[in-house]
Structure formats: C-alpha cells, structure tokens
N, C-alpha and C positions, 0 to 999 in steps of 0.2 A: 416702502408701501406708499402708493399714492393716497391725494388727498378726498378719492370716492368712498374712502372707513369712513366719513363724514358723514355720509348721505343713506348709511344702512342701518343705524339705529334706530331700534324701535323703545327706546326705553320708556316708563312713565315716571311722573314725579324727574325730570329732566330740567327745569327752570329752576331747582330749588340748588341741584346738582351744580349747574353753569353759575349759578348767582357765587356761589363758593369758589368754583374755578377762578369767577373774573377777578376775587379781589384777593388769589394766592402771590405769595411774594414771587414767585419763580416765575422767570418772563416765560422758559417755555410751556410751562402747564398753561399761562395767561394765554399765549397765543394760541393755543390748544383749543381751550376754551373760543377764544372771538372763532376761530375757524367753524366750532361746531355751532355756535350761532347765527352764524354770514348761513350755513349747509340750512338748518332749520328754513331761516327766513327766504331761501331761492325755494324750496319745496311746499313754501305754505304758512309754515306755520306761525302763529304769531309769537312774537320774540319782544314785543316792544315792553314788558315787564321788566326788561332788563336792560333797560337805557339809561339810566343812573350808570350801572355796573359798567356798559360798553363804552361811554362816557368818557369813564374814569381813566381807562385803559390808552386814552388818545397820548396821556405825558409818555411818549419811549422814543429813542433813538431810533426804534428798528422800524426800518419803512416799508416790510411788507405787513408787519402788524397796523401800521399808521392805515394805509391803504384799506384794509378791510376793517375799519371803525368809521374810517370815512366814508364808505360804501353803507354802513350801515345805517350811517346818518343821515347820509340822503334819502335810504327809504321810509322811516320815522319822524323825521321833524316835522314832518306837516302836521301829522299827528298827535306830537307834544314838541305844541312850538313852546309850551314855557321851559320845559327840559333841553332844547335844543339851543336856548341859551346860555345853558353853563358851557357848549364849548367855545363859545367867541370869543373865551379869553386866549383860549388854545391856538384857534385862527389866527390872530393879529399877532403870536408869539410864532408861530409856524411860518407864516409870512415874512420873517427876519431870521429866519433859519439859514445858517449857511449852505446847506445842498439846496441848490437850485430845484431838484426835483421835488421836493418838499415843500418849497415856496410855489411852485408850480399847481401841486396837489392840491396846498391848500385854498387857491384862489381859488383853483378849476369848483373842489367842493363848495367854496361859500357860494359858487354862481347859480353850486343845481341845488341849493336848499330855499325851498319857494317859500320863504315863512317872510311875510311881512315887517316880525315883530326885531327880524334879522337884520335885514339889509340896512338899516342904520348903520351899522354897526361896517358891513362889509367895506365903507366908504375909501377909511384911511389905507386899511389892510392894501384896497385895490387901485388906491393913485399909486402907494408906492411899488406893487410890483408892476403895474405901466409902465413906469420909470426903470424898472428892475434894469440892473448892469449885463445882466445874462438872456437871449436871444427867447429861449423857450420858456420862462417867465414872461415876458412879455408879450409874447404870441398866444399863450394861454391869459393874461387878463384883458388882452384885445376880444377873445370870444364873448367873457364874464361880462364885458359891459353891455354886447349885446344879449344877455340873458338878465343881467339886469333890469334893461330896460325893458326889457317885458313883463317886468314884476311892477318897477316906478318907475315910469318915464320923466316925470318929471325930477325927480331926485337925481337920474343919472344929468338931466341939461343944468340942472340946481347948481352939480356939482362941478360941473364944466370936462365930464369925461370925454360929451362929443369932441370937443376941441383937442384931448391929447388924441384922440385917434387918428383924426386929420393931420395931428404932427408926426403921428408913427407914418400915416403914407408917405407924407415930404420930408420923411429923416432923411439929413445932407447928406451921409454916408449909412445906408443901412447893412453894410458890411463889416463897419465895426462893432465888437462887440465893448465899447468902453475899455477902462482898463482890464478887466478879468477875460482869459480864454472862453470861447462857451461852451456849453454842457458837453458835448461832442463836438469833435474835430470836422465830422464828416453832416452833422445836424444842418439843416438851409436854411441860415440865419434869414434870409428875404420871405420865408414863413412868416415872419411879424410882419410884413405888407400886406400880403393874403389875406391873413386874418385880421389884419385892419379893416382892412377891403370889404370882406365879406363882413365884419361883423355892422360896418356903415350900409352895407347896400341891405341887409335883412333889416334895418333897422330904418333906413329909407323908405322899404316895402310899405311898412306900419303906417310913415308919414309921408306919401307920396308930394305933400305940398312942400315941404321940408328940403331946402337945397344942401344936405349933407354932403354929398361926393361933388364937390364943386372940383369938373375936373379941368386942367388949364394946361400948357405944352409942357410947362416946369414939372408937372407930377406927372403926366402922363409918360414923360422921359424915364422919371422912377420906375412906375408900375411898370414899364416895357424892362429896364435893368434888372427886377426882381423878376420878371418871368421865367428870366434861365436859371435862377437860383432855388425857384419853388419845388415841392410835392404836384404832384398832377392834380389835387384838386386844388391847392391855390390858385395852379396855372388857370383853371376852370374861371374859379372867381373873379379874377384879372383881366380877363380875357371878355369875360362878360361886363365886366365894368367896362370895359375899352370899348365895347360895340355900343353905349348909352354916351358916348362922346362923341360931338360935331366935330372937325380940323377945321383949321381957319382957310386954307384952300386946299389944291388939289397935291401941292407938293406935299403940305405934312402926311394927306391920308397916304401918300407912296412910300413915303419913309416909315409910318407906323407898319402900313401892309407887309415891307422888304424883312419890320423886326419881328413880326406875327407869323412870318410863311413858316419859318422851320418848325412849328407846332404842327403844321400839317403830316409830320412825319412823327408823330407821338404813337404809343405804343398804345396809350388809352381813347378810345373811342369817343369820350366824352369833349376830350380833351380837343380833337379832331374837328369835332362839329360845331366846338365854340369858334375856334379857329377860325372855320368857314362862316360864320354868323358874320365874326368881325370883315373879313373880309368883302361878303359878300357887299355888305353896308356899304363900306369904305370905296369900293367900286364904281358906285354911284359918282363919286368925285371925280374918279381920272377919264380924259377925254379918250372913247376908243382910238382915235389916231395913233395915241403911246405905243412903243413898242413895248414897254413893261404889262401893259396892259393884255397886251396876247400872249406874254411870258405870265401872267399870272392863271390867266384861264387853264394853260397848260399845267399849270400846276396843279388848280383845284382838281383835275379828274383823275389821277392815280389814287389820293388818299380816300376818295369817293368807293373806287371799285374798291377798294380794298378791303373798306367794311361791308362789302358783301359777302366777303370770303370766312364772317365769324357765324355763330351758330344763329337759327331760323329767328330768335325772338328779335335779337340783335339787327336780323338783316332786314326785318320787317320795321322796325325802329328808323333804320339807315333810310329804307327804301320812302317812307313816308315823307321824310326830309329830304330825301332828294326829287321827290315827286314836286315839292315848292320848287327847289333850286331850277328843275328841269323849267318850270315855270313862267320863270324869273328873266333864267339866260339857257336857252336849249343848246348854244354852242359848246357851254362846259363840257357834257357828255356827247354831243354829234357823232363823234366815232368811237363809241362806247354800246353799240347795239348789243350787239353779243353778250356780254355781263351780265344783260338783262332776260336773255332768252333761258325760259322755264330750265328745269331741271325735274328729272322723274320724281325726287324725290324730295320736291319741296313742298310745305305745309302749303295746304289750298290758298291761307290770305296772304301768304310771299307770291305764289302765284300769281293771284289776282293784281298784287302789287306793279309787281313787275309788268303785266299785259299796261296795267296800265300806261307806263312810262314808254312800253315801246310804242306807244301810239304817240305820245306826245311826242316824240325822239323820230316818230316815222317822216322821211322825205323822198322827196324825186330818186336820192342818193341810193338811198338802201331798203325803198321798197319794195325791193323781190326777192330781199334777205326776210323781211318781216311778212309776206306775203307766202311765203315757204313756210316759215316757221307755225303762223296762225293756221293753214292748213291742218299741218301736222295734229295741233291743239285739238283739231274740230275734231278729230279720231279717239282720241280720249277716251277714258270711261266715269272721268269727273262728271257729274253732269251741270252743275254750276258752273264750273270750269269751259265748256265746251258750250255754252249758251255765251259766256263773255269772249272766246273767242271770234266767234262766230260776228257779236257786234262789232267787235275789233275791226274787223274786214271791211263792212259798212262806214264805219270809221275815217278807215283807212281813205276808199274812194272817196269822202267826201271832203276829207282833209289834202290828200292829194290826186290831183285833176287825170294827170297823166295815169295814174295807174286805176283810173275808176275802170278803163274798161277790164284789166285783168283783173280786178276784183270781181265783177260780175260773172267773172267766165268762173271763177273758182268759187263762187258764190253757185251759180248753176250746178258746178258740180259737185256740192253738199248735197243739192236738194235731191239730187238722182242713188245718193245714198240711201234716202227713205227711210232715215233716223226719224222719228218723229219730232223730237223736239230740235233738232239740229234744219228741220224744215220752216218749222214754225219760225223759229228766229233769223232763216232766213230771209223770210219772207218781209217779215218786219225791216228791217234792215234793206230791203230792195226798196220796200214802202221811201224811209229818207232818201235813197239815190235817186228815185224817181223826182221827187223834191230839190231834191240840190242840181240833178241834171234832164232839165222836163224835154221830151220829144226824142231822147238820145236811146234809150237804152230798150224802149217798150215791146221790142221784138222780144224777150223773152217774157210775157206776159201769157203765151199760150202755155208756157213750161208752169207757169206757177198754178193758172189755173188747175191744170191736171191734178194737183195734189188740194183744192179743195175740200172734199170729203175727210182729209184726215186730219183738219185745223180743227181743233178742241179746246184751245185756250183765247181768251178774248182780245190779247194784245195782237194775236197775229190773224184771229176770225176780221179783227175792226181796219187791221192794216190790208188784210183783203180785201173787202168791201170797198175800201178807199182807194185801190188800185182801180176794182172795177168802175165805178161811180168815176173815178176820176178822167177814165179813157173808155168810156162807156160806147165810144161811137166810131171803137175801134175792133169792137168784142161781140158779135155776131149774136151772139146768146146771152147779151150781158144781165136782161129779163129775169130769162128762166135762173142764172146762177143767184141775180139776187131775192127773187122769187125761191127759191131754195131757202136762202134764211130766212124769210119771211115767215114760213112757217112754223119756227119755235121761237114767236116773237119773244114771245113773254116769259121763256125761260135763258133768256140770254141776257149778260152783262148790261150795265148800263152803258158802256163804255162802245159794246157793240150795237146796239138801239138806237144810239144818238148816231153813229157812221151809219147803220143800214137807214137811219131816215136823211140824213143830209145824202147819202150815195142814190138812193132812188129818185129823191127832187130832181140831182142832177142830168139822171137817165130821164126822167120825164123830160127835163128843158131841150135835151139832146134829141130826145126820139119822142115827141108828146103826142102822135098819132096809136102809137104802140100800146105806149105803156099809163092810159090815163088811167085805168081798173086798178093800175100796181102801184100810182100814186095816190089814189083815192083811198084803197084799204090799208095804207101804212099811216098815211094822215090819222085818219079812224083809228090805227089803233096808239096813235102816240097821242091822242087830245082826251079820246072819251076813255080809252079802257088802261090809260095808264097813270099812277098816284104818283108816280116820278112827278115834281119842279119843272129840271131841264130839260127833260123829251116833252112835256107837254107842252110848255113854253115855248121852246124850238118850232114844234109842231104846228103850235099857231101861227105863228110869225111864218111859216112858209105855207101853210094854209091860206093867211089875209094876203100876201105878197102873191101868190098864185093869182087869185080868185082879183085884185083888183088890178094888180101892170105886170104881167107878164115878163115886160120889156126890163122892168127894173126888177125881176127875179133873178133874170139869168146876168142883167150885169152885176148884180150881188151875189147870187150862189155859184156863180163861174169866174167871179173876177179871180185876174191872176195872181196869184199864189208867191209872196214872198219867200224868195232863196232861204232854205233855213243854212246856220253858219257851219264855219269847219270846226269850231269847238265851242260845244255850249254845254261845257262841264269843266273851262278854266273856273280859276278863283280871280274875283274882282278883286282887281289890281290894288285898288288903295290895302283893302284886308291882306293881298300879298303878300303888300310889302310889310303891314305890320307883322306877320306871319314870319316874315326873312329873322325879323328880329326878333323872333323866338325857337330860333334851330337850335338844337337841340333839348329844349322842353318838353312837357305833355303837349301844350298846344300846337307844337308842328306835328306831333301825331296825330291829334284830332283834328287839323287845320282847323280850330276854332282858337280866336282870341283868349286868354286867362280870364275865369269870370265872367264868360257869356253862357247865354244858350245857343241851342240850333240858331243860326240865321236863316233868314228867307235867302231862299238860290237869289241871286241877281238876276238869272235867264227866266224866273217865274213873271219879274216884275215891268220886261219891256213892255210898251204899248203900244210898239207900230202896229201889230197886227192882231192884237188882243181882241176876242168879242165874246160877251159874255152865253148867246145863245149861237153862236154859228157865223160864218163868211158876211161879213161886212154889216154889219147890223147897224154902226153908228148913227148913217145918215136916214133912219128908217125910224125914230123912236121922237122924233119933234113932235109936239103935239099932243101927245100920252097924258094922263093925269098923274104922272109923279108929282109926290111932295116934298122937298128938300125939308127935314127938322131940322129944329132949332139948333142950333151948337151958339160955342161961345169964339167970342171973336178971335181972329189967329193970322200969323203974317199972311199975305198976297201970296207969298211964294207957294203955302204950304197947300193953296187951295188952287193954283193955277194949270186950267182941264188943258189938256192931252190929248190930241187926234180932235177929232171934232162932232159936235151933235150931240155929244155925252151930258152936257149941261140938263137936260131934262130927264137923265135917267134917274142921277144921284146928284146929290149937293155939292156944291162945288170946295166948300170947303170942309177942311178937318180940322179939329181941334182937341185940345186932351180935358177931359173930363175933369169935371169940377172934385177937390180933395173932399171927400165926406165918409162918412161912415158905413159900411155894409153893413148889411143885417144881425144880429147876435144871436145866437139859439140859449134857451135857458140853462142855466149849469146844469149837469147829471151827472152822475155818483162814479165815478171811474174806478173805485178802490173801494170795495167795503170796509169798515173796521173789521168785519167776520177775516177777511183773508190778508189783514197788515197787522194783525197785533194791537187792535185797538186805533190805527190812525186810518181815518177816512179822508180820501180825495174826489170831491167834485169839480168840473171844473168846465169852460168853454173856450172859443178862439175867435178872437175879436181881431177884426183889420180896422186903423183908423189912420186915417190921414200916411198911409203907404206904408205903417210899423205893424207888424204880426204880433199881437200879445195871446198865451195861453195864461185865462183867467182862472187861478188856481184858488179853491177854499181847502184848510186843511183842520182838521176837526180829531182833537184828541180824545177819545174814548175809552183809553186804557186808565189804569192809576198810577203809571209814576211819568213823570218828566220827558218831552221827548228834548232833544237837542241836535246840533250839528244835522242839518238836513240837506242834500245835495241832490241833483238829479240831471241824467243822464239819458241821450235818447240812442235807440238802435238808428241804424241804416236805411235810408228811406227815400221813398220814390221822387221827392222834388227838394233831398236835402234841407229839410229842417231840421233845427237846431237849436241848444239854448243861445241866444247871445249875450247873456250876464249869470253869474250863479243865483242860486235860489237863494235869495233873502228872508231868513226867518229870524230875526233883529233880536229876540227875546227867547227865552225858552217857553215850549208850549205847555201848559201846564194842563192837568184829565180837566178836562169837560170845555176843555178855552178850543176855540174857534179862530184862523186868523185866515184871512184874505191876501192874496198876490198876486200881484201881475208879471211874468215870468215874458221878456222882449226873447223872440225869437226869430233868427237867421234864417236865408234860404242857401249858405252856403256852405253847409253842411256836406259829407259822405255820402253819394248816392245809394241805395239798392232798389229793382223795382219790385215793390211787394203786391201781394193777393189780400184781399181788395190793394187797389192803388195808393188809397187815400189811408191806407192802415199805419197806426206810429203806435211804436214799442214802447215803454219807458220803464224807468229804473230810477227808482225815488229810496234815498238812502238817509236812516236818520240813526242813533244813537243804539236803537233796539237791533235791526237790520237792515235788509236791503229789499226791496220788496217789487216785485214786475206788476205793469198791466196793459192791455194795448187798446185803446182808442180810436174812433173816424172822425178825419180831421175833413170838415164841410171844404169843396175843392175851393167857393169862392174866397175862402181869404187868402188865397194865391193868386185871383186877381189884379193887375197892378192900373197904376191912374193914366198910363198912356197906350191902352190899347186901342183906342180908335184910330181905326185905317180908316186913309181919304180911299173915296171912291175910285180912282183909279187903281189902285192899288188892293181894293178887295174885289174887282171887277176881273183883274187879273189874276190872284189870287183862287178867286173860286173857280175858275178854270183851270188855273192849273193841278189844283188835287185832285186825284182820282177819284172819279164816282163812286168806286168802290168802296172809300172813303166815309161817304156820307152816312148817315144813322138818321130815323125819324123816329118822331114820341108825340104820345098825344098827353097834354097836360089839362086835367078835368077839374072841374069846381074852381074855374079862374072868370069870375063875373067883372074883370077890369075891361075899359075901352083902351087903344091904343096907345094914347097919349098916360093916363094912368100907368101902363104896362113899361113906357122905354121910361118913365121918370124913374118907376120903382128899382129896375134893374140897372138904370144909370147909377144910384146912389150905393153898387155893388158893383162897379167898374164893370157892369158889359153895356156898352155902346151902340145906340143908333144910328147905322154910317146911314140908308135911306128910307124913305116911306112910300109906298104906291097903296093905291086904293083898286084890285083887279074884280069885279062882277060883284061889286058891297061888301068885298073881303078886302080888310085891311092887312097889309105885309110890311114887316117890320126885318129891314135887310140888319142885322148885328154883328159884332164881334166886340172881342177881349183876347186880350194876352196873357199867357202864364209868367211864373216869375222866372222861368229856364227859358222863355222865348218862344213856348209853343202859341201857335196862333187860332182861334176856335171861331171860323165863322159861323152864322147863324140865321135862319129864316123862321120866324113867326108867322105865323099866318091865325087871324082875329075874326070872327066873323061877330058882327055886334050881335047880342042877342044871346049867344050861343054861350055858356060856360067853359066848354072847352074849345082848347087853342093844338094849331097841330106846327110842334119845333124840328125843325130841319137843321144838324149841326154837320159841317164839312173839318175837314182836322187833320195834316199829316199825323198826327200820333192820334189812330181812331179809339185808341183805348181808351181816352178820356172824356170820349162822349159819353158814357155812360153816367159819368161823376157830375159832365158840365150840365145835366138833365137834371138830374138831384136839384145842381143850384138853383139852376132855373126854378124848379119846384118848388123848394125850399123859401128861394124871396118871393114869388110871389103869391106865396098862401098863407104868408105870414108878413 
C-alpha cells in the first residue's frame, strides 16, 4: 500500500494517539507514526505539540526515518527555537557519521533552520564537513555557508568560512576524493567547484563591494577543468562566473572561448545562453582579422536556431536574447532569415518577436525574402499583427535604400485592399519615407489622398495632414482637404490639432493669396477657443511670426526637415553591452538592467532638432520674460545648453534637490480593535532624507498579552515592501500603546492594483493573523534626483503623446509662486523653469518615481486667484491621477 493511507484520516483526538506512537520501542510503529505527522503537517495541520516526541525520534540508523524528522524540523524551529536546540547535539553527532549521506543531511538541515539562537552551534559541525574526505559532503556545506551567511554574515567572515570556499575553488586536484572512494562512482565530484562558485557569487550579490571571487588565470583554468565534470546547473554557475572575468589579453580570451564552445552543444537551454553570454563578452578581445574569430560566429548561430525549435514560452525567452545579440553583432545570424519567418501557429508575442528581428536582420541581401514574406503578414486576420507588419515594410525602406522603391510599390498595394486599418497604417508609415526620402516617392500622393474620408484614427488623420502641409504646392486642392478637417476641430485629437495647425501655416506660406481666411480661422480657433498649452502656444508663436516677418515664418516653418534615421528603436549601446551580460536573465527579457526602472528611450532625448512648440523655435524666443529659479550649484557640464537661443527659455542649469523632508499626513486608524481581536493599528508613511518609513502605533485593547508580531505585504503597484521585521522589543501588554517605525523597500513583488496606490497587509501576532488595506500618498515615492535640466524636459514633453496629458484645477491654494515651488520642492517635485505669460505665473515641473517613471508638470498661478490649473504629461498616464492628490495634498497642508 502506498504512503497516501497517510493523507486519509480523519480521526480526532489524533496528537494524543501519535504522541504514544512516537515514543513505542518498535522502530516500525516509530516510523509509522513520524510518517503520519510529516502527512498532517504537508496538509495543514498543526503538529508542532509534538516536537519533543519527533525530537526524540532523530537517534536511529535508519535514514529514511532520519530524513522525515529533519524535514520536520525545519518547518518548526523557527517556532520553537528553544526546542529546536535539543537537536544540536544530534547534528554535530550526525555530522561524524560514517555514511556520507548522513553527514550530508545533516549539514544541508542545520543550513535551513533560520533560528538564530542555532547557528552558534552549526560552526564546528560545518568546518569540518568542508573539509569532509567525501565529494557530496562537501558540495552540500559549500551551499550551508551561503545560507548561513544570510542568517550572520558576519560570523560566517568571523569564522573564516569565506576563505575555505575560495580554497574549494583552487583545490590542486579537485578530482580527488582524499583517501575514501566517494559516495558514487558515477557522482561529478567538480560539484564542489559549482557550488563553491555559486555559493561565493550569491553571497557576492549581497556585498557587491566585497572582492570574493577574486578570479585570476590559475582558478580560472580550475573552473574551465570542472566545467566538463559538472550537473548542468553548475555548468550554468561557472559559466556565469567566467563571463564577470577580464583576460589579461586577447590570447587568453581564445583559449577560455575554444574551452567554453562545446557548451554550445548542451542539451539545456540555459546552459546554452550562459555559453553565449561568455562568449559574446570575450569576443570583444579578439581582433576580427582572426581566423578563429569567423570560426566562432559560425558557431554561435546553430545553437541560437535551435532553441527556436522548443515550445513558444521558451522560444519567446530565446527570441528576446537574441534580439540583443542580433544587436550587438547582426553577422551571427545574416543567413538565418528563415528561422525567423512567422509560423501560423505561433503565439502573437513569438510573432511579434520575430517580425522584429527580421527587420533588424533585413539587408540589400535578402530583402525580397523579407519583403514576400511581410506582404503575406499584411493578409492576416491578426489585427495587431498585421498593423506591425505593415511598419515592418516602412521600416524596411528606410533601413534599406535600394529596396525603398519596392516597398512603396507594395505599400500601394495594401492601400488598394481597402482594409481599414491596414490603410491607416500605411499611410503612417509613407508619412516616415516621405521623410527619410524627400522629392523621391510623392507621386503616389494622389493614391493616398483618395482614401481620405476613411482615416478615423489620429496617428494616420495627423500623418495625412502632414503629407498635405508638407507638399502642399503640389496638391491642387490641398485647401479644401485640409479645410475638410477643419471642421471637426474641436473634436479631434490633440495630436491632429497641433499637425492641422502647423499643416495649414504651411499652406498659407506656400499659397498665402488663397488661403489667408483658412489661416485666420484655425489661428482663431487654436489661441481663443482652445484650453490646450500646446496648440495655444504653438498658435501664437505662429500667429506673432505671421503678423511681424513673414520672411523668418517661412524660414522657420519650412526650414528643411532633418533625415529621420534607419533605426530609432536600437538599444543604446553602453546599456547594450550591459544587457550582453545578462543573457540569459530576466533582464535580457526585459532589456532593462537588474534593479532599474523604465528608462527614458535615448531617441526621446536628442536635441538636434527638438522644439518644444513646433519647426525651429530656438532662435525666436530671445527677449521673452522667462525667469530661470533658483537651484543649487552643480557641475558646468550638467547645465551646458544645446542647440542655441534656449538660454532664455529655461535655466541653464540642473541640479538635484536639496534632502529634506515631505510632508506627513496625520496617523489614521488602519485596523479597528472591533476587527483584530482587541489590537488597533494606526499609522502613516513618512519619506525623509530618501528612506520610506510606515509610522506604525499599535495599541492593545484586548486582556491578555499580545507577542511575537510580524507583518507581511501583498503585491503591489511600485513594490513596496518591509525592509526590516517588525520590532515589537517587549510584550504588549491590554491598554499599553507602542510606537514603530517600520523602513520600507521599493523592491519588492510587483502587482498593479485598483486604486494604484492601494497596499494589502497582513499583521500577525500571537492571537492571529489579521488583513487590512491602506492608500499610500504617491509622494513618498518621490525620489531627491528628479529634476530634469531643461533640455531634457524640453525634449521630453514632446516627446509623449498628447494624449497623455491630464489637466486639474486645484481650489483654495492662496500661495504666490515662489511659496508654491519651495513647498513642493521640500516633496521632491521640482522647478525645472519660471515664465510670467499675460500676469500669470508658470511653473514648468517634474519628479521622478522610484521605478523611473518620469511626471512632468505645468502650474499655471494667477496672483490673486485661489485656484491654480495643473497640467501633468506622464508615459504611465495612470499616475496622473495619484500625482494630483499629491500635488493637493502638499499644498493645502
């Protein structure tokens, strides 16, 4: 009978039953017994009454009973850490055991019992199985010390276990096992390198400053000798230690590469992409002239296609890492197109994946393989799918020269399909080739107008507009079409508002006998009848340029139009390469660094041709009464302007915000006594000087004792988290009252919750465990270096989409403007500049979140007036809502 008779009893009065079993003289009733209390405690139930009894049961020879006492012990000692030291005498006696698996056992258990009041004790036990004569002891107390040292760090460097590790790596022969055979014949004694390896480089993590894996040619020759001997996840370990190692020149990185390749032929995937990590690095060194060098690339691209060939999750994994590598060195895969072409039956974001790579992969060579193939795409019934196709093409011609004109010809004939959205996104996409190739292609311009009337979306209404506007005095009608949108000004995007005003200036300057009525009444309706910033703004500016030189109109809203590039969706090169050296991680799926947030694109932040209201604005804004604020002094470099004339718009310099305190809201009652049994929590969330504390009071209400108190958060929108246990030093005794400050993490478990700002928690004390959930004010997720220089929020607020934007009017704020940016400085949001426009004071701002989200901001002050009206722009627009609050919140308090 198997051992599920375990898991079917419902008896009661069952602890009184087991307590009698555990201490019968018969081993097999004993083991009878531990079985049906291991069965208990995997379903629930509490067993820990009977830890004396399971205890006891540790003195036997027989090591499947040894095994499930040890298992048992590591669920309860935390629990009863003073019981959990009657077995330490069993430990340091098991640890001199002659079966190696025994001695094994019992390290592995003293590593996972987190009891403080233990690891004293585990010291001796655990030098001498480092030392252990047999392979698998000693690979099992290489992990112990790094689990140690996450209990005491400092007792593990006390004791000097870092230094046996480092010996296990540079053991003279780590094929011998001393005098004794070891445990098995067939066992990979080079395990104990691995998990040297690894248990120094987890432990490294912890202390980044900490030169632990000091690696030099002498052990790196080891780790390369133990890689044919390891498990596939040592190899993994090793493998990744090797790619955090410099070669003194280009010969050693040849010779590490020549002992690295045959991993490329591993059976595990993982194991594969370490491989290539190392490689990829190490490449760096050899001069391409090498012949080795074109025998290595030949090598990278088999084991590449080949994890395309396991199932979608996997290939989506592969594909994300090779989308760097393609990157990096596009030669690897050159003649590897094909692998990448779709398949019917692959999950949309493999798809997606792949289109992408073939673009990057696309050249002169094999663009009428990829030009077939994207066709095909546009047919589709994906409709996501067949919109990224469709850019693909656009892509294509702008990336390569020679086949722009067949791209266009197969571009034309999407549009004469009369898909809707397969038009739209044409159109867009002519829009860039028109740009990348100006005077060449604009014969098919009569083709795109005809499908006019059936543009419904604002990305391809504004890409037409900008078509017409732009060759306006080539288009017989170009009036009446944009006179056509004219008439639903005001229910169109802002996206399309700001194109239909910059597109009809231009017709004006082109044909200004014609069209002055149709430049008059769009002025008019972008200055007086619209509450938009940017179209008004815009508005004027082409309004006062009109009406005072004509001559410097048209050489600013017609000057010529910088080449946009062949790819402005690579990854900046430095992040690249950090990127290379994390293939195979999360972060080369996210192509974000470990421990960042979103970054800003690099293509948001050039500034050759950046303007914040439209075509050439720079040299137009001398003279204005901008006020540069105050900041605080910061290098030359950080504030040195860009393009020219911009000195009067914004402050020339940047600086990061003075450390001080944000605002505190009063405690409130988060926890009735009514709904915890007598214990009440109030509390708040204070930033100070760049630490997050939740200011916790906890107030006992009940009549007996509370104790042992711990608390736990759900999953949450910006990864908070505790970063220390809850400290309750004493016992709380009915009516006593104690105060905490609880330091909390932002790098915590993501989830995003409803509201945003919403946290779970789980506060557990002696009585039980008890939920409540809380709004945590967004600004103490403010951090002290959000202030963007002016160039950089100039660019910036162009580049996010209008759609973007959110406005709010904030009422009963009686502050003048200087009042207004100190209060909110002291709350890390920033005054990047100051204009004073018609007696209203503007207050340009930002702030950063702690994931990197970036939130700019326009105040707008009118003296006098109580209320203020806030303009926030934001790629993640869902946080306007929360960044309004704060706004709120500091300055009405």
């Amino acid at each position: 009978m198997t051992d599920s008779k375990y898991f079917t009893t419902t008896k009661k009065g069952e602890i009184f039953e087991l307590k009698a079993e555990l201490n019968s003289d018969k081993k097999e009733k004993k083991k009878e017994a531990v079985k049906k209390v291991i069965a208990s405690m995997t379903v629930g139930k509490d067993v820990s009454a009977l830890f004396p009894d399971v205890v006891n049961c540790m003195q036997t020879d027989n090591l499947e009973l040894k095994k499930l006492v040890y298992l048992y012990l590591m669920n309860y000692a935390k629990s009863q850490p003073d019981m959990a030291i009657m077995a330490v005498n069993t430990f340091v006696k098991d640890c001199e055991d002659p079966n190696p698996l025994i001695r094994a056992l019992a390290v592995r258990t003293m590593g996972c019992i987190r009891v403080d009041k233990i690891t004293e004790y585990l010291c001796e036990p655990l030098r001498k199985c480092l030392k252990d004569e047999d392979p698998y002891v000693r690979k099992t107390a290489a992990v112990c010390v790094a689990k140690l040292h996450d209990i005491n760090a400092q007792l593990v460097e006390d004791q000097g276990f870092l230094d046996t590790l480092k010996d296990l790596i540079s053991d003279s022969n780590p094929m011998v096992s001393h005098c004794h055979p070891p445990l098995c014949p067939f066992y990979p004694l080079n395990q104990v390198v691995a998990n040297a390896v690894a248990a120094l480089s987890e432990i490294a993590e912890s202390h980044p400053s900490s030169n632990l894996l000091d690696l030099n040619p002498q052990s790196i020759n080891k780790l390369l000798t133990a890689l044919n001997e390891c498990t596939e996840w040592g190899q993994i370990f090793i493998l990744d230690c090797l790619a955090n190692y410099t070669p003194k020149d280009d010969r050693e990185a040849q010779s590490i590469c020549e002992r690295v390749t045959p991993r490329l032929s591993h059976a595990n995937s993982a194991v594969v992409l370490s491989a290539v990590k190392v490689l990829m690095k190490f490449m760096e060194m050899l001069s391409k002239d090498l012949d080795y060098y074109g025998t290595l690339l030949k090598k990278l691209a088999p084991p590449l296609v080949t994890l395309l060939s396991a199932e979608p999750e996997l290939q989506y994994v592969a594909l994300r890492n090779i989308n760097l590598i393609v990157q990096k060195r596009p030669e690897i895969l050159k003649h590897e197109m094909k692998v990448f072409f779709v398949k019917y039956n692959d999950p949309i974001y493999v798809k997606l994946e792949k289109l992408d790579i073939m673009i990057r992969l696309a050249s002169q060579a094999n663009i009428a393989q990829v030009l077939a193939e994207l066709k095909e795409y546009a047919t589709e019934v994906d409709v996501d799918f067949v919109r990224k196709a469709v850019r693909a093409i656009g892509r294509c011609a702008i990336k390569v020269e020679q086949s722009a004109e067949r791209c266009v010809s197969t571009l034309l004939d999407l549009i004469q399909t009369k898909v809707n959205y397969v038009v739209q996104e044409a159109i867009v996409v002519i829009k860039d080739i028109f740009r990348k190739y100006p005077n060449k292609y604009e014969s098919v311009i009569a083709t795109l107008c005809e499908n006019l009337d059936s543009l419904d979306e604002p990305e391809a209404r504004a890409a037409m507009i900008w078509i017409v506007g732009e060759y306006a005095e080539r288009i017989d009608n170009a009036d009446e079409l944009l006179e056509s949108f004219l008439e639903g000004f005001h229910d169109e995007s802002t996206q399309v508002q700001l194109q239909l005003l910059t597109g009809i200036v231009k017709l004006f300057l082109k044909k200004p006998t014609e069209t002055q009525e149709l430049v008059q009444q769009v002025l008019s309706l972008a200055t007086q009848d619209s509450d938009n910033p940017d179209l008004r703004d815009r508005g004027y500016i082409y309004w006062r340029l009109l009406s005072t030189d004509p001559v410097a109109a048209k050489e600013v809203v017609l000057a010529e139009k910088p080449l946009i590039s062949e790819e402005t969706d690579l990854i900046e090169p430095t992040l690249l390469d950090e990127l290379i050296c994390y293939i195979g991680t999360l972060a080369s799926v996210y192509h974000k660094p470990p421990m960042s947030g979103p970054p800003l694109t690099t293509s948001s932040v050039q500034m050759g041709a950046v303007d914040l209201l439209g075509g050439g604005l720079d040299s137009l804004i001398g003279g204005t009464n901008f006020v540069a604020p105050p900041t605080a002094a910061v290098p030359a470099s950080l504030g040195a302007p860009i393009g020219s004339g911009l000195s009067d718009l914004f402050d020339l310099t940047s600086g990061v915000g003075t450390l001080s305190g944000s605002y505190v809201a009063p405690k409130a009652v988060w926890l009735p006594a009514m709904k915890a049994k007598g214990l009440e929590i109030s509390g708040t969330f204070t930033r100070q000087v760049g630490s997050i504390s939740m200011d916790l009071q906890l107030t006992n209400k009940a009549l007996q004792v509370m104790t042992d108190f711990a608390i736990q958060f759900n999953r949450n929108s910006f990864g908070l988290a505790p970063a220390a246990p809850l400290q309750v030093h004493a016992p709380l005794s009915p009516n006593q009252t104690v105060e905490i400050s609880l330091p909390l993490s932002t790098v915590g478990s993501v989830m995003k919750m409803e509201p945003l700002n919403n946290l779970q928690v789980a506060v557990k004390n002696n009585i039980d465990v008890f939920y409540f959930s809380t709004l945590y004010p967004l600004h103490i997720l403010f951090v002290e270096d959000g202030k963007m220089d002016r160039q950089m929020f100039l660019a910036t607020w162009k580049d996010i989409p209008n759609e973007n934007e959110a406005q709010f009017q904030i009422r009963d704020c009686p502050l003048n403007a200087e009042a207004v940016s100190s209060k909110l400085q002291s709350s890390n949001i920033f005054t990047v500049a100051k204009r004073n426009v018609e007696g209203q004071d503007m207050l340009y701002q930002s702030l950063k979140l702690t994931n990197g989200i970036w939130v700019l901001a326009e105040l707008r002050i009118q003296p006098g007036n109580p209320s203020c009206t806030l303009s926030l722009k934001c790629r993640a627009p869902e946080v306007s809502q929360h960044v309004y609050q704060a706004y709120e919140t500091i300055l009405k308090n």
